[in-house]
N, C-alpha and C positions, 0 to 999 in steps of 0.2 A: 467930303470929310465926315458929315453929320452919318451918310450909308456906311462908310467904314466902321465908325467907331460902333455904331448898330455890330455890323455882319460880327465884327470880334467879341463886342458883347455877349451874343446867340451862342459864339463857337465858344467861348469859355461855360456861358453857363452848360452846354451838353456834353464841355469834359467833364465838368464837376460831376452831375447827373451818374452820366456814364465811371466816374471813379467811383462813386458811391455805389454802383449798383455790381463792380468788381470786387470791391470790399465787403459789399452782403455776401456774394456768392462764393470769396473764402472764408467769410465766418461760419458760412453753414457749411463747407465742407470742414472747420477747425470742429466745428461742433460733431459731425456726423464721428471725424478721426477719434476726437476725445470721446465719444458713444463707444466706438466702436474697441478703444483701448482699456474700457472700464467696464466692460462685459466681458472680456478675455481674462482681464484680473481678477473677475468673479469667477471665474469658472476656473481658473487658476487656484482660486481658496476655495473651492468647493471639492475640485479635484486632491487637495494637499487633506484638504481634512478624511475623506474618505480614504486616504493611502495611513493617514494614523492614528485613525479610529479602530474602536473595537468594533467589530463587524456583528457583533453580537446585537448592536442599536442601530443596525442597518435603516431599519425601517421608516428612525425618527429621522434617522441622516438625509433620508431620501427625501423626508417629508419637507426637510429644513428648505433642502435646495431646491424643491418646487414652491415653496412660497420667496425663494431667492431671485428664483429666475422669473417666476411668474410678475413678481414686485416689478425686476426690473423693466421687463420688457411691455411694462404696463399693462398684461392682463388682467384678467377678472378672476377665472379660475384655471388651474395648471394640475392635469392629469397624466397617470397613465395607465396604459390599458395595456394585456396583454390578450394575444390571437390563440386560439383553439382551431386551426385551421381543417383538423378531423372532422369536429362536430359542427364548424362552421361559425362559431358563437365569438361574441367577442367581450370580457370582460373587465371592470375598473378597479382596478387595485389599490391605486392611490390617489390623492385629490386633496390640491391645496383651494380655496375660496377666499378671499379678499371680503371685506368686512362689509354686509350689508347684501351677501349675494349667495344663494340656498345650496349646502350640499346635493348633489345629482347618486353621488357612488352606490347608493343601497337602492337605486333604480336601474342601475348601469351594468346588471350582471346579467351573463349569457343571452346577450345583446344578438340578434342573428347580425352576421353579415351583410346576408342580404338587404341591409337598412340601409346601408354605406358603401355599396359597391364602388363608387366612385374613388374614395381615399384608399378601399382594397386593392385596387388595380394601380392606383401610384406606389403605395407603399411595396408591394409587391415587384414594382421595377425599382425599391430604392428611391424613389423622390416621395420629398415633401408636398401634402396636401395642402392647398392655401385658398381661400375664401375670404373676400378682400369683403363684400357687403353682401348679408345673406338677402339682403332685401330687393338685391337684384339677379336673386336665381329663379329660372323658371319654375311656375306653379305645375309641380308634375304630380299631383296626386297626394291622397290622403295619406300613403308611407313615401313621399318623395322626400330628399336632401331636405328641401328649405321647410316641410310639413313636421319633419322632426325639429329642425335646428331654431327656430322664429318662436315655438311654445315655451322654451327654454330662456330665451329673451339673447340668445348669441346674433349681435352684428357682425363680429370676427372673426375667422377661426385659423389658425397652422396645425396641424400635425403630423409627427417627422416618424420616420418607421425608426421598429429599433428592429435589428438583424443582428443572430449569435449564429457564427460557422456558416455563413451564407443563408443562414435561414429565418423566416421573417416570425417575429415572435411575439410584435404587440409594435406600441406607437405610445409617444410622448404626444400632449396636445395642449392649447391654449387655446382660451376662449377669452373674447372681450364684450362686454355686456353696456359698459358703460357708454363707448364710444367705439368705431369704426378705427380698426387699427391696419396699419400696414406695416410689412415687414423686406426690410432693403437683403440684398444676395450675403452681404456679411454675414446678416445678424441668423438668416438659414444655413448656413455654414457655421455656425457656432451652435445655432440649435443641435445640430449634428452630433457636432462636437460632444455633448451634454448629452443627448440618445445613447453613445457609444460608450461613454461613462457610466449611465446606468447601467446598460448592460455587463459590461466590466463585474464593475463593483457585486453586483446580482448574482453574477457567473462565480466570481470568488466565494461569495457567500453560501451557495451552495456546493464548491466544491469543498469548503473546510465543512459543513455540515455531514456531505458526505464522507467528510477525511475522519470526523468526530465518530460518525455511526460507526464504520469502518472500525475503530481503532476500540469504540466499548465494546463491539462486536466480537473484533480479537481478546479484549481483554477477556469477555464471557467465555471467549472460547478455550482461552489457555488456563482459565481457573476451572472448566469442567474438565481439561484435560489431564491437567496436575490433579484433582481430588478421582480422576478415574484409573489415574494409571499408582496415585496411591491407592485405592483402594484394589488395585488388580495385585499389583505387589505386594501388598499384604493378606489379599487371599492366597496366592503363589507361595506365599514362606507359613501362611496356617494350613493349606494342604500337603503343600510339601512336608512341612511338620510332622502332623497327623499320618500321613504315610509311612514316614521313617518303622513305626514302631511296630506296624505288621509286619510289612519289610522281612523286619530283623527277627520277628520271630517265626515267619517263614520258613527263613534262612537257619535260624537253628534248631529247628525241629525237623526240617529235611536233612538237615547235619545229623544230626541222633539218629533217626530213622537209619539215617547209610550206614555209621558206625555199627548200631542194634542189629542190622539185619544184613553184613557184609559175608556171614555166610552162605545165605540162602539166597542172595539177591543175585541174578544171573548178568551178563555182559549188558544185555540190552534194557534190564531195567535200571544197571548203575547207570546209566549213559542216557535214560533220561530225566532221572536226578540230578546228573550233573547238567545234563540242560536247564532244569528249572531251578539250579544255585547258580548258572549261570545268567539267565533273565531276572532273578533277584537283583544281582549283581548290577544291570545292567541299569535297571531300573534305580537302584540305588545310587549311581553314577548321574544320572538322569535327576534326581528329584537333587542332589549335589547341587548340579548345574541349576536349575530354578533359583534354588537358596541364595548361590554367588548372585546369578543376573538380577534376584528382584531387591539382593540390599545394596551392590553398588552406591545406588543415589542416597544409601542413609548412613557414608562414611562421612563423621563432620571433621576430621584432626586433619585440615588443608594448611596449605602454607607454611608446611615445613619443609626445612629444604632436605631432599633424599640423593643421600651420593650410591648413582647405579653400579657404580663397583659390587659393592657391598649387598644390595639389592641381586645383581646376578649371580654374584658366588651362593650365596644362601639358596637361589633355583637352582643351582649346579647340586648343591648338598642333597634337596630334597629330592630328585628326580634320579629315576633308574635310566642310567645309560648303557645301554649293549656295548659290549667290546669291541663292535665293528664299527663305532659309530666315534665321530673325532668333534669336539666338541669347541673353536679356538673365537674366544672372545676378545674384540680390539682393549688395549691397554689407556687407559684412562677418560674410560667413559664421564660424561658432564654430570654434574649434579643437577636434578630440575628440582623446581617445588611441586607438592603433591603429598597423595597419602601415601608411604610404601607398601601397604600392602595392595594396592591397587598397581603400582608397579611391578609387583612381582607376582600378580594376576597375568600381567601380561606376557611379559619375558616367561615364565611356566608355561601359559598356554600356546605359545610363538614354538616355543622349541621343544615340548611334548610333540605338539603337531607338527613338527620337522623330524622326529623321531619316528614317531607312528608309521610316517609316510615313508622311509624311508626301505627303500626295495633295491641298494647297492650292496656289494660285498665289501665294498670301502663306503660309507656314508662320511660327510661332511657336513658341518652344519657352523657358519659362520655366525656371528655376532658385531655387529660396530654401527658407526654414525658419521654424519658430514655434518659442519656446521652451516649453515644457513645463515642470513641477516639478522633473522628476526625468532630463528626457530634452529631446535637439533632435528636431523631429519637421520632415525635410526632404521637398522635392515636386518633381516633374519634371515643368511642363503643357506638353503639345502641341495643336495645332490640327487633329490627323491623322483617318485614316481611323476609328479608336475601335476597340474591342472586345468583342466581343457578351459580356453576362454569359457565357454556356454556360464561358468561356473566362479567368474571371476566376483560375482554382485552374491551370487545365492549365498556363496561360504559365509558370508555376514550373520545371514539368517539365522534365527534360532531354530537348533533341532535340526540343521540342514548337516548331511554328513556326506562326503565320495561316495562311501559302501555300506555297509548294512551290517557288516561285521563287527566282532569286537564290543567290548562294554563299554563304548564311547558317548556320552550326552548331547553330541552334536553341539552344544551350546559354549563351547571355547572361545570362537572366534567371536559370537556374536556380542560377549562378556569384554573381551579386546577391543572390538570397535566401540563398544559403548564407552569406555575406559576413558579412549582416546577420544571423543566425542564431545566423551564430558569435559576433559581439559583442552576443547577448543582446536583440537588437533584433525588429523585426516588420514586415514591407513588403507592402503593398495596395496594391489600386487602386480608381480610379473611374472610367469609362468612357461612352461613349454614340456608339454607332455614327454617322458621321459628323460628327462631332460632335467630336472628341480625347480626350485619355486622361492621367490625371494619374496616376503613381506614389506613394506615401508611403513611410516608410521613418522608423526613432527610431535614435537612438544614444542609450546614455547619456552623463549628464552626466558621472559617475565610471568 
């Protein structure tokens, strides 16, 4: 009886023993769980704050969260570095310290590689460097691992590569001075974690940097273009100007001279007078067109509304039409906003230039529009001569003409598509050599 109650006494005390030593082993896995859920919700507010922060205090933000991470994970100091893998160097950027332990960063610049080959060749497959006790790595020389790391006073070390677009660009790192630190698969998967967030965050920072350069860039660029293209348009209407007035008196002293001298002057000398009343002419026509193209942009009486009935009768009144030529406008055209006379810049130069061209013994020359969702989409068909694709882009151009003929300025169309340009609109054509030539052209509706 007396060996019974013994054997049961033994076997109860090595349950107890034995519960007690199953109860340690979940309290250290509750603790290791609770560790490991109170480093993810730091990284979680580290992450939140960086998403609605001004990026503009990148620097401090970064600073914060290496003295965040470095705190928790019990280091000493918490850096990072990034790779120069051209020149081989490797430099320190940033660097939090823990109180009591010397900044390294203003020694830490263009570091060779060659120092650290070891963490180069992991971070470069993507893994984390880890040195669990520097004081048990081999003594390999006056530039070896432990000859740098031991004068520093580092027992610990991790550091985790950062990679932007698969490419290796520097490394996050921890040092521990005070004590021998180790670090479990979690909490290097979280380091991770925090690598790829900096880089993020970094990668943002200089793309709005570069979205910033980029955009005062264009600003520079569109204020040197606006004060060149005023200042070219207003040399264009001071020389056009200034030409007008020899021009004219050119033209009417070669008028006198032909009158004065219409008896004695023979076939071939009238005839090159009236060549050179005719390049006055033409020139005149010419210095015209300059005038219109370069004050378009300095009509200001916009947003008023123009009813194009009204607008196209008035180009019907001013314009010479040949009696071969049929002129039939659609019947209630929309009213848009705009200047009129910039509308009737248009419609003028649309159907002069369907007139000029036209080489039928019946010409036609239509006028109307479709309404659109958003926009009037109008057309100008003629019966003419057509125009060869090669020629569908150039006609825009200033000074670009079909022929050489005639006292034309070349500058109609290109006066129309600015027109339409300017009010947000878009004008083509469609063409077919002997055949006639339809214009398009939208306004919008607002």
């Amino acid at each position: 009886m007396k060996k019974q109650y013994l054997d049961d006494k033994n076997k109860s005390s090595e349950q107890q023993e034995c519960g007690i030593g199953i109860e340690a082993v979940q309290a250290e896995k509750d603790r290791i769980i609770e560790r490991q859920l109170r480093f993810q919700d730091l990284l979680i507010s580290i992450s939140t704050t960086y998403i609605n922060s001004d990026l503009s205090d990148i620097d401090l933000l970064i600073q914060d969260s290496l003295k965040q991470i470095g705190e928790f994970v019990e280091s000493d100091r918490s850096y990072i570095f990034s790779y120069d893998l051209v020149n081989n160097t490797s430099s320190n950027t940033y660097e939090w310290c823990a109180e009591g332990i010397e900044p390294a960063i203003d020694n830490l610049q263009n570091i060779p590689i060659d120092y650290i080959p070891q963490w180069v060749k992991a971070h470069k497959k993507g893994e984390a460097f880890l040195i669990e006790n520097v004081s048990l790595l081999p003594e390999d020389g006056e530039f070896g691992l432990r000859a740098i790391l031991e004068p520093q006073g580092i027992k610990s070390l991790i550091t985790i590569p950062k990679i932007k677009n698969n490419t290796l660009i520097g490394f996050i790192g921890f040092d521990s001075v005070k004590k021998i630190n180790v670090y479990n698969e979690n909490e290097k998967d979280i380091l991770f974690v925090y690598a790829n967030m900096l880089v993020n965050v970094i990668q943002r920072k200089e793309h709005e940097e570069q979205i910033k350069a980029q955009e005062a860039k264009k600003e520079e660029l569109l204020k040197n273009l606006s004060l060149q293209n005023e200042e070219l348009n207003e040399y264009a209407h001071v020389v056009s100007h200034d030409l007008k007035a020899p021009l004219i008196n050119i033209h009417t002293l070669v008028g006198w001279f032909m009158d004065d001298h219409k008896d004695v002057l023979d076939e071939a000398a009238l005839s090159s007078l009236k060549h050179v009343l005719f390049n006055v002419e033409k020139m005149d026509f010419l210095i015209k067109g300059i005038l219109d193209y370069s004050t378009i942009d300095k009509l200001k009486s916009e947003h008023s509304l123009i009813d194009l009935n009204t607008i196209t009768t008035e180009v019907l009144q001013t314009l010479f039409v040949p009696k071969h030529i049929t002129i039939t406008i659609q019947e209630e055209l929309p009213s848009v906003y705009g200047n009129g006379w910039r509308y009737k810049q248009v419609f003028q130069n649309l159907i002069q230039n369907a007139i000029k061209y036209c080489d039928k013994a019946e010409g036609t020359i239509d006028v109307g529009f479709t309404e659109k969702a958003d926009c009037y989409e109008f057309f100008v068909t003629d019966n003419g001569m057509g125009i060869h694709p090669n020629y569908f882009e150039k006609v825009f151009k200033v000074f670009t003409k079909l022929e050489s003929t005639g006292s034309s300025s070349g500058v109609g169309l290109s006066i129309v598509k600015k027109i339409i340009t300017n009010y947000k609109g878009r004008i083509w054509l469609d063409s077919k050599e002997g055949t006639g030539t339809t214009f398009y052209f939208t306004l919008l509706k607002a």
